[in-house]
N, C-alpha and C positions, 0 to 999 in steps of 0.2 A: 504494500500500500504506500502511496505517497505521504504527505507530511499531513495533507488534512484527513489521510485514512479512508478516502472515500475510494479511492480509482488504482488499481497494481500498475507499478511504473513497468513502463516497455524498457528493454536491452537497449543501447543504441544500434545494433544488430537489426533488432524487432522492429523498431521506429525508421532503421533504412530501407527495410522490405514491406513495409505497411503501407497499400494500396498497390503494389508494385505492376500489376497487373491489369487496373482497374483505373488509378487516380493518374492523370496528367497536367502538368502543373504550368499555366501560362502568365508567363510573365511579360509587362510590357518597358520596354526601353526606348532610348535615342539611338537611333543608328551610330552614332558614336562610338556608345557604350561597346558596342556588341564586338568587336575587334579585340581589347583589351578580355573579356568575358570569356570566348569564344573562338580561337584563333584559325580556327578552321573554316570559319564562317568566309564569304564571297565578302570581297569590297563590296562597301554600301552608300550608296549618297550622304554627305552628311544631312544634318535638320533631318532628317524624317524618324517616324513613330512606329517602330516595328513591337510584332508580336511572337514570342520565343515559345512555342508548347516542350516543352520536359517529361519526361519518364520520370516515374515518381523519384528512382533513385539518383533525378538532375543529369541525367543524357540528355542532352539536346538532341529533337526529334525532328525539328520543324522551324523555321522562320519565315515571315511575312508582314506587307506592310497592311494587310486587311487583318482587322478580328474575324470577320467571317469564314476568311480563309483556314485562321487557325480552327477555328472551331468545327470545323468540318476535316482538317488533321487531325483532329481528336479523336473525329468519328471514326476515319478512316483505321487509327492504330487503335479501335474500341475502347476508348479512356475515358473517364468522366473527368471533365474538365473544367478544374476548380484558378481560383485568380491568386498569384502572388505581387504582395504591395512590396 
């Protein structure tokens, strides 16, 4: 149990394989950013507002300047696709 005793703490193990399957994690940045992040990624225009989908355990799956686009990569690798701020 954790410290308030309500909820069993996960392994950090447990907590990297939790939703591994199922959850994909989309994250939005500055085309800037993604270079520095991501080094594998394609030059990108600077100013613009892309969207990164992740595999729960943070593989980058997908990049795009559309949300719609990403979110239909989600579909595609059947993840339920949650927002990281």
């Amino acid at each position: 149990m954790n410290r308030a005793g309500r909820y069993p703490m996960m392994s950090p193990m447990a907590f990297a394989a939790y939703g591994a399957n199922a959850v994909g994690y989309v994250r939005q940045l500055r085309s800037e950013e993604v270079s520095s992040l991501y080094p594998q990624a394609p030059q990108l225009i600077p100013g613009v507002t892309v969207f990164v989908l992740h595999a729960a355990d943070g593989t980058p799956l997908n990049i795009t300047e559309s949300f719609a686009e990403i979110m239909r990569a989600a579909e595609v690798h059947a993840l339920e696709p949650v927002s990281v701020h």
